[in-house]
N, C-alpha and C positions, 0 to 999 in steps of 0.2 A: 361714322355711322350715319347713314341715311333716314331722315325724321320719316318715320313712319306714319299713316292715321289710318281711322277704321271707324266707320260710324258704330256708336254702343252697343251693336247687334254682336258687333265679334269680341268684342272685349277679354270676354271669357275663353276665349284659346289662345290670349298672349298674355299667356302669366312671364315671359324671359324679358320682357325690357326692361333697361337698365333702370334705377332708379335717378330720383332726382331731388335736391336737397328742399327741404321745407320751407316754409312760411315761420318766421319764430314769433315767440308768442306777444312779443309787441310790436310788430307791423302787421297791425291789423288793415286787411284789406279795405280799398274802398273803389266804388261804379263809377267807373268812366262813362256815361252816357252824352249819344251823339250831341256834333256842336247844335245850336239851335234849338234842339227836343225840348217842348215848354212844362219839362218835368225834371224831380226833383229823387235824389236817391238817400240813403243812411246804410249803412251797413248793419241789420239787424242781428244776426248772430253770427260767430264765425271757429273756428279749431273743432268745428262738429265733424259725428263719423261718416263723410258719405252721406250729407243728404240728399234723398229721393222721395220722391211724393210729399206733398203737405196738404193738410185740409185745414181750413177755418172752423175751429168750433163756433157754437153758439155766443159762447161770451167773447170774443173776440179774440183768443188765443191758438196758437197755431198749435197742430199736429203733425209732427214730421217722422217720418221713414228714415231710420239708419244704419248703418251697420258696422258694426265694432270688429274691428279686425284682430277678431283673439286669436285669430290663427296669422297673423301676421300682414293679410293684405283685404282688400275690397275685396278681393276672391277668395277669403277662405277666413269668414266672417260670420260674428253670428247679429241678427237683425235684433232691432230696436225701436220702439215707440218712444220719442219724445216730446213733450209740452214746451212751450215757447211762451212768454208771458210779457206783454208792456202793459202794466198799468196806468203809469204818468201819463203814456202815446207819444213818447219822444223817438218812434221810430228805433227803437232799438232795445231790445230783450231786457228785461229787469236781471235776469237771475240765471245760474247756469240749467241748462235744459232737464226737467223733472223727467225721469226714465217713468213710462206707465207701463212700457210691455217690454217684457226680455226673453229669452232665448226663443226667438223666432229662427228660422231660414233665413241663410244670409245674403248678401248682395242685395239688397233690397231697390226695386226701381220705381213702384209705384203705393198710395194709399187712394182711398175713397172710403167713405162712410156712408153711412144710411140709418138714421136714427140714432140709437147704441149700439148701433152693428159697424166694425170695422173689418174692410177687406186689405190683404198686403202680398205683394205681387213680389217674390223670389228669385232671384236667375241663379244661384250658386249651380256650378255644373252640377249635374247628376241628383241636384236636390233641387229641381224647378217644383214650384206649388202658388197657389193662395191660398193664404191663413186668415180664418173668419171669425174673431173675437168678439168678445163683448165690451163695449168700454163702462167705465167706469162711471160715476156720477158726474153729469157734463164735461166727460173725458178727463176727468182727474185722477179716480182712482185707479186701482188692480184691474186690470184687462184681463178676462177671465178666452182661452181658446177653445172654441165651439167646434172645431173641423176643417177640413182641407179639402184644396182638391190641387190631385196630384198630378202632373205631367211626365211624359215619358216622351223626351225629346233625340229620341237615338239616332245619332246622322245627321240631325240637322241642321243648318246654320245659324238658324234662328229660333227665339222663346218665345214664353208670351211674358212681355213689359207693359201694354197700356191697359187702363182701368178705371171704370165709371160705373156710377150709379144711377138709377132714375126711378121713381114712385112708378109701379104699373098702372097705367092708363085706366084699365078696367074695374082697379083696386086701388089705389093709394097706400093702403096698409101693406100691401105687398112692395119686395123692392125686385128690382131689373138689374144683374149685373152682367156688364159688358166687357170683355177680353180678348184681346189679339192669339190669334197663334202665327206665327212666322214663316213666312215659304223655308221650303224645305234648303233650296240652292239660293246662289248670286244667283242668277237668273232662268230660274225655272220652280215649277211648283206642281202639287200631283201626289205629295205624301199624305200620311194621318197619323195622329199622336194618340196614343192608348192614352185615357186620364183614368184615377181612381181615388180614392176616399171618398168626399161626398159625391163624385158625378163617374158614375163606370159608365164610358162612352169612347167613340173613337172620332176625332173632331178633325175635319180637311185643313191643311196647310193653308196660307194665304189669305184668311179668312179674319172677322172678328165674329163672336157669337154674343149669345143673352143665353142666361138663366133667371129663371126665377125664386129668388129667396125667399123661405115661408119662415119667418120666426117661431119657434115653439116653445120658447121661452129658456128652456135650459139647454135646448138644442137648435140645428136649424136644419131644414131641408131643401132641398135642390131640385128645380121643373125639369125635363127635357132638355136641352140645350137646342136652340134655337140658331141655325145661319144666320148673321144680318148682313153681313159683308164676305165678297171674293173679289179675287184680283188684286190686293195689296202686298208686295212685299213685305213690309216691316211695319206695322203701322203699331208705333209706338206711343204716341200722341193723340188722345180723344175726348170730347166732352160735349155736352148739350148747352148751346146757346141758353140762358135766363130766360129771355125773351120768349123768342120763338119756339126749343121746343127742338128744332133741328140739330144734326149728330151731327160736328167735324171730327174731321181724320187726318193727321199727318201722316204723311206713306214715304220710308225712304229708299230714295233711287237707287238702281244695279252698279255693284263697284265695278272696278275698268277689270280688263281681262286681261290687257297684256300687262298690265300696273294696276295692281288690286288696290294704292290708295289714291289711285285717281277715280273721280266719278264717270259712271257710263251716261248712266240715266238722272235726271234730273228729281230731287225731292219734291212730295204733292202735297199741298192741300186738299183734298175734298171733303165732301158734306153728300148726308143723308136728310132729304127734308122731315119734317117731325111725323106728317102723313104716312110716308114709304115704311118707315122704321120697324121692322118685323112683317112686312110683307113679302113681296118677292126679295131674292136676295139680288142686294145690290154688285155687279160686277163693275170693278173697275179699272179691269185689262191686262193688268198685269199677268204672267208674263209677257205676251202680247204685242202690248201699246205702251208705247212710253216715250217722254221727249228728252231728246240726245243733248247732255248736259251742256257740250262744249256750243253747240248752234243751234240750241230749241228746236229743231226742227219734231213733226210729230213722225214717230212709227207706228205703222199699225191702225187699224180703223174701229180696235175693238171696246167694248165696256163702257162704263162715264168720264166724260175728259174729267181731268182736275180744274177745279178753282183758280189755283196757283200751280204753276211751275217753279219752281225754285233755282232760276238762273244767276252765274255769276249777278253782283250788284257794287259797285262803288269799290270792285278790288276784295271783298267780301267774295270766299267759295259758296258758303252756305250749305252745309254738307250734315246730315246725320240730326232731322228733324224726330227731336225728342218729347216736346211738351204743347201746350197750347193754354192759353187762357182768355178771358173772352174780357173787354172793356168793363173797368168800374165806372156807375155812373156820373161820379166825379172827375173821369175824365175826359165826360162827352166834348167840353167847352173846348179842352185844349187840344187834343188829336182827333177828337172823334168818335166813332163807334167803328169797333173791328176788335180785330182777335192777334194777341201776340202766341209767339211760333218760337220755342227756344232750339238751339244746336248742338249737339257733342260736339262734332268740330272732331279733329285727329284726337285720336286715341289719349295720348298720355301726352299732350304739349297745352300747356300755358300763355296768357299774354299773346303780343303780337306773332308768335313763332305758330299758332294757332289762328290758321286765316280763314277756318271757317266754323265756326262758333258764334255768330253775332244771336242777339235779341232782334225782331224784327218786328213788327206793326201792318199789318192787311187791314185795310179799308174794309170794311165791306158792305160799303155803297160805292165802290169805284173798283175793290180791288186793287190798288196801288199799292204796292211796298217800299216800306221805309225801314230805317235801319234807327233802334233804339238803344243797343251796347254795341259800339263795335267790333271786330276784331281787332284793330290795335289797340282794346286796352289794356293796361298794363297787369291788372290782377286776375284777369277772369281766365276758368280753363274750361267750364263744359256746365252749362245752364239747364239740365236736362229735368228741374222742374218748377212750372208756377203755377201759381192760385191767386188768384185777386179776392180781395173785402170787399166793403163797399166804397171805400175810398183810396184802397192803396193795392198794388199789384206785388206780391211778393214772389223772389226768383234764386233759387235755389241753385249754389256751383258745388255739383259733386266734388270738388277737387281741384284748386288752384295751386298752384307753387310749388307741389308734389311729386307722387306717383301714386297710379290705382296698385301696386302692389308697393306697396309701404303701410306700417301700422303707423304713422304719425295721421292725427285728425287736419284735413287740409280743407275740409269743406267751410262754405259760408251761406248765408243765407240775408237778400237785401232787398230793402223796402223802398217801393218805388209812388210817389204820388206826385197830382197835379199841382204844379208853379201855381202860389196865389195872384 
């Protein structure tokens, strides 16, 4: 059988791959990270269901996005909030994961917060949504669900996966929530998704948008929805710089056409500076423009170049940019200031059979990339999400040693900080 892959955009239309045996419950994984890198890893959690998204609470314990596969796989799943806790800070969870929120929409890819306002980002076919909860007292207790808003993806190849927060500029008490919707094709775009519950609107393909969230206390309501981005294919991956204020965006490239798991077009980085953000909407070429994975070379003269191209690197494909997180300041000494980029990498492979899944490292005072997990390491299968503290970068593998259609828990979840 020929190893198939798929950046996490398609996942969900190959439910028939064969499965593949687990991780048992005492080899617990551990991060291979590159030779050299003057950082240090622990395996913080790991037999978790699929996790996706994580936020940092206020007290220093994580919040992650899961999905329990009571129906047997990652695809036919019901979602899950769990709490994550070190007390000691021995870089690895005290206790098994406290469930705050349950029977959510399964498949879960993304979380954000804002306040005690929790957003969670669904792809289960035919049940695409976000789910807008209330958390609990400093996300401990009962998650009480305030509304949704529902997608209607018919045809398309693509969801919406990435998701971010930010205080409104004009408001602060108000919150700004940002979400992809997916081109319609591998390489073409032109559709619109009916949404409903909280936002009855019809929203263009290719795109990422803003709403604005009004808390009412025991409800919430929904502004207009607002363009901020065209021209992305897949843009999975987003967040606002601490600092500055300005929007990145991972965008992933066109699959091949005569070999759907070779890359056509190369995976993006770009950014919206903090100024632009809700002004004109930003075009960034796609369909269009794009540079050709196998020779960089650029097509097309249209939209905003990317930051990054995402070219082979060291043997690394680099395939199926999933997450982004932006430098702790404890680890300006050792690497720098920039922004880490995580991979799905193929579909449903593991370890080195999996060549393009790395952890990656952008400069972004030089733009230089480096590679921070490789693809030969031994336990990783699909890092598709991180969040940094103030001192530690934590990175999320949907799924190591597994399969996405298996009920065995294969995910882990690992904490990364700077070498003393």
């Amino acid at each position: 059988m020929k190893a198939t892959r798929t950046r996490l955009s398609g996942i969900i239309l190959l439910l028939g791959l064969m499965l593949a045996p687990h991780v048992s419950a005492q080899d617990v994984p551990q991060l291979t990270l590159q030779e050299g890198v003057p950082l240090n890893a622990t395996t913080f959690a790991t037999e978790l269901n699929f996790p996706a998204g994580m936020v940092v609470l206020p007290d220093g314990s994580l919040l992650v996005g899961t999905s329990n596969p009571t129906g047997g796989s990652y695809f036919s799943s019901t979602g899950e909030l769990v709490r994550l806790v070190d007390e000691n800070g021995d870089g690895v969870a005290d206790a098994e994961p406290a469930v705050v929120a349950s029977d959510l929409a399964g498949a879960v890819t993304a979380v954000a917060v804002a306040n005690d306002l929790v957003f969670v980002t669904s792809v289960a076919s035919g049940d695409e949504r976000i789910q807008i909860l209330r958390g609990g007292g400093e996300g401990r207790g009962t998650y009480e669900l305030l509304g949704e808003i529902v997608f209607s993806f018919q045809g398309f190849a693509h969801q919406s996966y990435g998701l971010a927060t930010h205080p409104a500029p004009d408001d602060p008490a108000l919150t700004e929530l940002f979400f992809n919707i997916g081109a319609r094709g591998n390489d073409s775009a032109g559709g619109a998704v009916q949404t409903g519950g909280l936002l009855d609107d019809r929203l263009l393909d290719a795109s990422i948008y803003m709403v604005t969230v009004v808390d009412l206390g025991s409800t919430v309501s929904l502004g207009n929805p607002v363009q901020i981005a065209s021209g992305l294919r897949n843009a999975m991956g987003f967040g606002f710089h601490p600092e500055t204020g300005d929007f990145w965006i991972t965008d992933n490239g066109i699959d091949g056409f005569e070999d759907v798991w070779a890359a056509y077009s190369a995976d993006e980085l770009n950014v919206i500076p903090a100024g632009q953000i809700g002004g004109d909407v930003e075009d960034f070429g796609f369909p269009g423009t794009y540079t050709l994975y196998d020779t960089g070379e650029v097509v097309g003269n249209s939209g905003i170049p990317p930051v990054v191209a995402f070219l082979p690197l060291n043997g690394s494909e680099n395939e199926g940019a999933a997450s982004l997180a932006f430098t702790p300041a404890s680890f300006q000494q050792s690497i720098g200031s920039g922004v880490f980029v995580g991979f799905h990498g193929q579909y449903d492979l593991s370890g080195p059979e999996n060549e393009e899944n790395p952890l990656l490292f952008v400069d972004l005072e030089t733009y230089a990339v480096s590679t921070i997990v490789p693809v030969t390491a031994p336990a990783v299968g699909h890092l598709d999400s991180i969040v940094t503290s103030d001192n530690a970068v934590y990175v999320a593998d949907l799924c190591a040693g597994s399969s996405l259609a298996n009920a065995a828990p294969c995910g882990s979840i690992y904490r990364i900080t700077a070498a003393a």
